[in-house]
Each structure stands twice: as C-alpha cells, then as structure tokens.
N, C-alpha and C positions, 0 to 999 in steps of 0.2 A: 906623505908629502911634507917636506922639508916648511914651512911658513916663515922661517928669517931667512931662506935664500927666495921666498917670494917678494919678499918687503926689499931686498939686495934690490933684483931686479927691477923694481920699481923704482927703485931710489929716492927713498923716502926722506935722507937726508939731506935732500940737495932743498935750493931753496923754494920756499912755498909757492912764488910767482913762475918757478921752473915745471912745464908742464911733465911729469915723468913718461919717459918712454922703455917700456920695458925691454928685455934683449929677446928673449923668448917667450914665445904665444902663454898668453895667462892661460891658466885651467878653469872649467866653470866655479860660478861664485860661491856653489851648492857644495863641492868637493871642497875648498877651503872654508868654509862652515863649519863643515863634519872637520875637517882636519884639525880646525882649531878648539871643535870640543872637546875633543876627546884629550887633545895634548892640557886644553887646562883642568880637565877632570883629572888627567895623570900627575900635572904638576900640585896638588895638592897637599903634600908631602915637603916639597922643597920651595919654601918660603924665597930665593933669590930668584929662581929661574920662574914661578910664577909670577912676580913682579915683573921681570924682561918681557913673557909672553904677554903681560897686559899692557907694556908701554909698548911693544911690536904693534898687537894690535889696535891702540890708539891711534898710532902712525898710519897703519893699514885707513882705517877707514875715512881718516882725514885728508889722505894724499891719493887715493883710490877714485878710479874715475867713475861718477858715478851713475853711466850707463854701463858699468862692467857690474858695480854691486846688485844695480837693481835690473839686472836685462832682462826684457819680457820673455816669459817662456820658460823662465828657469826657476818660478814659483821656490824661490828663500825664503820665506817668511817663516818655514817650518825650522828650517836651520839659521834662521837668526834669532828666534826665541829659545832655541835650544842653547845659543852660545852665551845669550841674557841668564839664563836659567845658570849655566856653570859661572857665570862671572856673579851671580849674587850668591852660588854655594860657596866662592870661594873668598866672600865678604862677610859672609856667615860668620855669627859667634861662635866661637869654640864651642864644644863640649865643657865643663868644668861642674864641680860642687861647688862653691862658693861663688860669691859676687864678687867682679871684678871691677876696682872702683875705673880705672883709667875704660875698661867696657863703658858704663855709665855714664862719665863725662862723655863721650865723644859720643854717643847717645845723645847726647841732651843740648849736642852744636848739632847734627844731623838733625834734628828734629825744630830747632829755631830757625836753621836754613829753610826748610821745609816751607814753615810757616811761611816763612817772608816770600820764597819764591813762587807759594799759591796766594798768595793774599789773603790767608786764612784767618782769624780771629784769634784762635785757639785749639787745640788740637783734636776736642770734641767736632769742630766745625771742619774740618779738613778730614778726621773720619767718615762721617755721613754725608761729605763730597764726593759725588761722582762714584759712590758704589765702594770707597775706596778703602772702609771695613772689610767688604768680603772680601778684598784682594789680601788687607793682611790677612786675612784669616785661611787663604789658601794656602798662604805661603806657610805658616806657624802651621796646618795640620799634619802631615809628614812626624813633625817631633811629639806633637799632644796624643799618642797612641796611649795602649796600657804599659808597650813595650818600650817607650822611647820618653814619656814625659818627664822621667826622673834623673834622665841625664844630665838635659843641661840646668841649671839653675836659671838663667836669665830666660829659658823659654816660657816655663812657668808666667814669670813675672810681667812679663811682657803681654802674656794673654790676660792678663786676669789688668795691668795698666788700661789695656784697650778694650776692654771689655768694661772698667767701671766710668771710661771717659763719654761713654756713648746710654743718652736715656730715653724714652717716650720710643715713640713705633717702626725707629729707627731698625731695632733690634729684632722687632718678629718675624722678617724674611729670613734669620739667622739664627733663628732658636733652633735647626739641630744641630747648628757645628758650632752653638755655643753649649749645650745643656752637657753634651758627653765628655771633655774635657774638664768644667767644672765637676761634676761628678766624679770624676775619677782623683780629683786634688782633695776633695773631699772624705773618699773613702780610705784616705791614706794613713798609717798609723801615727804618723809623725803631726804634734800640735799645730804647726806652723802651716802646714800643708791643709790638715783639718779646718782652720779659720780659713785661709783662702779658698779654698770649696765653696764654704758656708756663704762668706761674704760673698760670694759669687752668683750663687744659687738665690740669696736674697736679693742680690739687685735684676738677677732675671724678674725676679716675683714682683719686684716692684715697677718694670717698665713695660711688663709683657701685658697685654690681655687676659680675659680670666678663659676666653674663649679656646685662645692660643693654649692656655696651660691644662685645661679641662680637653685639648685633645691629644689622642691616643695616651691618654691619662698621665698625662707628664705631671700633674699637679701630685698626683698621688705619690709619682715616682717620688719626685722633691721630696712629700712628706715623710714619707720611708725613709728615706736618707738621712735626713735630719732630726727626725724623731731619736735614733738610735745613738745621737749621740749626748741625750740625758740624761744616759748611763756611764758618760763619760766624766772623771774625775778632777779634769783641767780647766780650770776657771777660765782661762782665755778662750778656751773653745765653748763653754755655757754662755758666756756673756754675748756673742752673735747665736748662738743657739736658738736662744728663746725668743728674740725676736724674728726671726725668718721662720717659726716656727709657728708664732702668731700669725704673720702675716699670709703664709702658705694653707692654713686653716679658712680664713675669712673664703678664699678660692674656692676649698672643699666643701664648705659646708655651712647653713645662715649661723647666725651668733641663737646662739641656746634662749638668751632673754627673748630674741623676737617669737618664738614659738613658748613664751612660758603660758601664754592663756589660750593654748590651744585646748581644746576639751578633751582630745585623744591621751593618752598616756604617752609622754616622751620615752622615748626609747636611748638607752646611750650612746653616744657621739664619739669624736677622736677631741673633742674640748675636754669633756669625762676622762678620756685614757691621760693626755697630758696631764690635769689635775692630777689624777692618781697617782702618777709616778712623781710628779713634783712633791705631795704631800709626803710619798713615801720615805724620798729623799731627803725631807726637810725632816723626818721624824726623826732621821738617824745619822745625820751626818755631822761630824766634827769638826771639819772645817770652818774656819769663820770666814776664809774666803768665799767657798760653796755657802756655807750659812746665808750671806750676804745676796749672793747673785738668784737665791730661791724665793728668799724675803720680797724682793724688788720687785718681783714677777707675780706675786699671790696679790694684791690689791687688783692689777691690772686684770688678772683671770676672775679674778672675784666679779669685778665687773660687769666682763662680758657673759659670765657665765649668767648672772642676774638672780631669780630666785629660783632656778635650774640647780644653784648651788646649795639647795638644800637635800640632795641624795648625796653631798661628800658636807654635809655638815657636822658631825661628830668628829672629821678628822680632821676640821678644819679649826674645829671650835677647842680640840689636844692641843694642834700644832700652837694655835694664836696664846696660849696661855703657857704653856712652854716657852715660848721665844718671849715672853714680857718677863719673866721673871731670869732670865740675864742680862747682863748686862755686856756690852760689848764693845768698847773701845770709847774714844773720846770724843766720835763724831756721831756713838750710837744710829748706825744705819738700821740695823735689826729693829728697833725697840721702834724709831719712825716707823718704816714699812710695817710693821703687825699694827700698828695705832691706825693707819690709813685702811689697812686692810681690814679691822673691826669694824670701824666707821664705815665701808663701804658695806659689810655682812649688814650693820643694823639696817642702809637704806632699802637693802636689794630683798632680805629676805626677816624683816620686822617683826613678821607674824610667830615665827617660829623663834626669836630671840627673848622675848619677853619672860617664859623660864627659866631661861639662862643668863638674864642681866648681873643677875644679883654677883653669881659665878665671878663677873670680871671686876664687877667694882673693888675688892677686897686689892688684887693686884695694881688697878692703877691706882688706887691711895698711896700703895707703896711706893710706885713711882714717883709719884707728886714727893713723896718725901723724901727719896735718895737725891732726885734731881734740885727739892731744893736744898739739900748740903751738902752735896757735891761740890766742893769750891773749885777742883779742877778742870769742871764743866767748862767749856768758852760760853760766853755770853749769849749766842748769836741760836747755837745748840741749845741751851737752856731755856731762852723763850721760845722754841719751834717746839720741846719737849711738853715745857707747860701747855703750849694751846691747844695743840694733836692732843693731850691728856683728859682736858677740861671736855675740847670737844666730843671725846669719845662717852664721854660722863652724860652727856646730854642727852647724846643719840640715844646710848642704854635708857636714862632718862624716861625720852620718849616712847620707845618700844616699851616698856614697864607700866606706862599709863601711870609716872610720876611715885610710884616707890621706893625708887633710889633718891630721890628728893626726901622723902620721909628719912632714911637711912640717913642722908648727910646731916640732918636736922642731930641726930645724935651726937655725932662728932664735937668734943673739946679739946682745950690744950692739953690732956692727960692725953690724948692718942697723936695730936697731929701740932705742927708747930704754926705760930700765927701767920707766915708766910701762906702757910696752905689754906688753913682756915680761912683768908681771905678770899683767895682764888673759889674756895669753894662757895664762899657768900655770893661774889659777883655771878657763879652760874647757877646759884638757887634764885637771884632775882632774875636772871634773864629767862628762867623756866618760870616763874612767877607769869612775867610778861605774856 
C-alpha cells in the first residue's frame, strides 16, 4: 500500500476548513497502520524519506476523518501502538561510544518541556508520577541486556540518571528491572562502568527495604558483587566501594558490637572478612592514594566492629604503628585517620590496650615533635595534629590506669622542645583532674 498516494487522495493539502473527500473508497484504518509500520521501520536508514513519511503522517492524522481512524469494529489500537512504538525507535538515540553533547542539550529542552507541560516540580516528581518510572524502564530494557548495554553510551547513562533521581518506596515494585542492569555495569572491567554499578547498587541499598533486599537473597547478591571489588586497585572504584559495602552489611547481618556481651562464643561474620582483607591491603600497599582511601575506612570499621575487634587486634595494632610513623603529604590524611582509629581501639577494646600503651606513646612523642617543626605544616593541619595527638596520649593514658602519666613526668628539654613540653603539661593536669 502506496501511504502518499493515500494522503494524495485525501488531500491533505487543501485547506483545513476544506472537508477532504477522497476519490477512492479508503482501505480499513488497520491495513494503513501496518502499512505505515513497517515503511518507517524500513525507512530507518534514509534520514530524508523518513522525515517525509513522519510529516505525511502528521497530515494523515490531522486531516483524517475521525470516524474512519477510530471505526468501531476495526479494534486499532493494536496497530496504533505499534506505529508509537516505530516512531520512538526512530527518535531513538543512536548507537555511539562516546557522549554526544548536541544528544545532551536537546535532552535537557525535552525534559524542561516535560516538566512544564506536567506540572511537575522536578523530575524526581514527574518519575513516580503516574507509574511513569516503570514506563522508562520498559522502554530502556531492550538495550540493558549483557548483549546490548555497551553499545550505546547514553543508554547507560540515562538508566543509572533515572535511577538515582527516584528514592524511598518508590522503587521496590522495581527492584527486579533495576538490580540486573546495575549489576551488570558493575561487573564491567572498565573503571567508569565499575563506579556506576556501585553507585547504583548503593542507592538501591539505601532506598529499598531490608525486607525487599533479604528476599530471594538479593542482599547477598549485592554483597558478592561488591565485596570483590577490594581487590581492586583503582581508587575511584574503592572510594564508593567501601561504603555501599558498609551499608549492604548492616542488611546481612547485626553490627558485631551489639552481640559482644553475648555469653556464647562469636563466631566470624562478613564484618571479620572485610576487616581482613582491608588490613591486608593496608599492610602492603604503596599507593598513597589506596593508602589513603583504607585509612578512612579503619576507624569507622573499628567502631562497629566494637570490642569484637579484638580477634583482628595484632593486625590492627602492626598496621596503626606503621602508618604513624610516615608521613604523608601536607594535609597528612594517613596520620589523622590512624590517631582517630587508635582513639576509637582505646574506647572499644581498653581492656586489652593497657599492655600495649606504652607501645604507641614512643611514636606519637615523635609526632608531637615533627608536627611541631614542620614549618611547612598549614596552621589549620597542625592544630588538628596536635589535638588528635594529645588526645590519643590520654586515652592510652586511661587504659594504663595512669603510667604513661608517670612516663611523661620524665620528659625534659634534652628529649622534647618547649612547645611539646607544654602541650604535654596541659594534658598531665587535665589527667590530674
């Protein structure tokens, strides 16, 4: 079927107050449906002639009478959603590698129109409008396969856009046609891909139920996933690692502290496994970027771990005396983070620091004394060093039942300069106190 010698007959171009009368008997509305799908499935390839067939059919439907489109009996609805269907394949984003900024812009007028012509707030609120999430998300699944999501770049990006604009319970009627697409950006070898997984996979964990994520063991899945990539050696990909990695834990399993006064013997956890492989990582790695992003993470696990953390305490108590005695840049991240993460050991597990006080006070003396002649130090650095220092001095302090007090008593201008000796006076009286 010819479809511009149908729109001829009709004559579409006459004027709009002109009722059209055709020359010959139209064809059902059902055969020009199908006709017209399949010509703009075919015209997909030639960029002119698909332009003509979508301004014919503009004409068509505007100048078409419309108890011929909709006549009872001839049930179109099937071949009108079919010819929707070809006319947003053929609005479709390309395939491509790379991001196409003019793609982008005209993204981002489509999407302000949007707003304006729903009345939407924002595009969070125009998502969980009227179901109107799962609608993208039928349309984007086709491309999110294993076989299909690496083609286009903007399909990616666009799932993982609508996916962190939408939070709270919005999302859990859509946890399976969001968890298997994240997952698969995830397991990709490539950095960039890696982080938006990750990032993905965490904000499931963070707006989903525990309920949702504890069934058919999706939690564990997540964990699996993520776990594996602590073995990864690319800081951008650790830096989301460790936290969706924390938070994916709290789901599996209580925090170690709330059962440390259980009277049964704890048995080891996946908090133990993370520990382990983080300390292991910290024993050995060169990086100061890795350095940095393990440091950050060891007070915060000290924590929760509580005084559970005395079955990885030998390798806790290597790693913390190793990392104080480098030094490491001008804003000393490292040397912070172990000072907070000793201070949290003295709170959580006291009993068992008291032999080991003595151990650390030798190294932060020497601290006190680099940071106070360091004249390169910033100012800002220098007083966060001293105080994190001092305080760490007290706690030990405390856990020693006041020995290391005896010990500073020792201390003259022969070993330490008057700057320190002072700091140390003012936290010999405040232990006095």
């Amino acid at each position: 079927m010819d479809v511009f010698s149908l729109i001829v007959d009709l004559r579409l171009c006459s004027a709009p107050s002109t009722k059209p009368s055709p020359c010959t008997p139209l064809p059902p509305i059902t055969e020009v449906l199908s006709a017209l799908q399949r010509q703009l499935i075919g015209s997909a390839d030639g960029t002119s002639d698909r332009c003509s067939l979508i301004g014919g059919l503009e004409q068509l439907f505007h100048a078409a009478d419309p108890d011929w489109l909709f006549a009872p009996g001839n049930h179109s609805w099937a071949e009108l959603q079919a010819v929707v269907h070809a006319l947003i394949g053929c609005a479709a984003v390309p395939l491509c590698e790379d991001e196409c900024a003019s793609c982008v812009e005209a993204a981002l007028h489509l999407q302000e129109a949007l707003l304006s012509a729903g009345c939407w707030t924002d595009s969070a609120h125009m998502l969980q409008d009227r179901g109107i999430l799962g609608k993208v998300l039928d349309l984007l699944q086709p491309q999110l396969t294993r076989d299909t999501w690496w083609r286009c770049e903007a399909t990616k990006k666009v799932f993982t856009w609508t996916l962190l604009q939408v939070t709270g319970p919005s999302l859990s009627p859509l946890l399976p046609r969001l968890l298997p697409p994240s997952l698969l950006f995830n397991d990709d070898y490539r950095a960039e891909n890696c982080v938006m997984g990750v990032v993905c996979l965490h904000h499931i964990v963070l707006n989903m139920a525990a309920a949702d994520l504890l069934h058919f063991n999706r939690a564990e899945l997540i964990y699996q996933a993520v776990f594996k990539h602590l073995h990864n050696s690319e800081s951008t990909v650790l830096q989301v690692v460790l936290p969706c990695l924390f938070d994916i834990l709290l789901v599996l399993e209580p925090v170690p502290s709330s059962s440390a006064l259980s009277s049964s013997r704890r048995k080891p956890c996946r908090h133990d496994d993370v520990l382990h492989l983080l300390l292991t990582h910290m024993e050995v790695e060169p990086k100061v970027s890795l350095r940095r992003i393990y440091a950050s993470a060891l007070p915060y696990l000290i924590t929760r771990m509580g005084v559970c953390v005395c079955r990885h305490l030998q390798r806790v108590l290597r790693v913390l005396l190793s990392y104080l005695q480098v030094r490491d840049g001008p804003e000393e991240t490292n040397t912070l983070s172990m000072l907070r993460a000793l201070q949290e050991l003295c709170r959580v597990a006291w009993p068992r620091m008291q032999p080991r006080a003595q151990a650390f006070l030798r190294p932060l003396l020497i601290l006190l004394i680099d940071v106070s002649s360091n004249s390169e130090l910033d100012v800002s650095v220098r007083r966060r060093l001293m105080e994190e220092t001092l305080t760490a001095v007290r706690l030990l302090d405390v856990c020693s039942h006041g020995r290391i007090q005896s010990l500073l008593l020792q201390l003259d201008s022969s070993v330490c300069s008057s700057e320190v000796l002072g700091h140390l006076a003012t936290v010999s009286m405040a232990m006095d106190r």
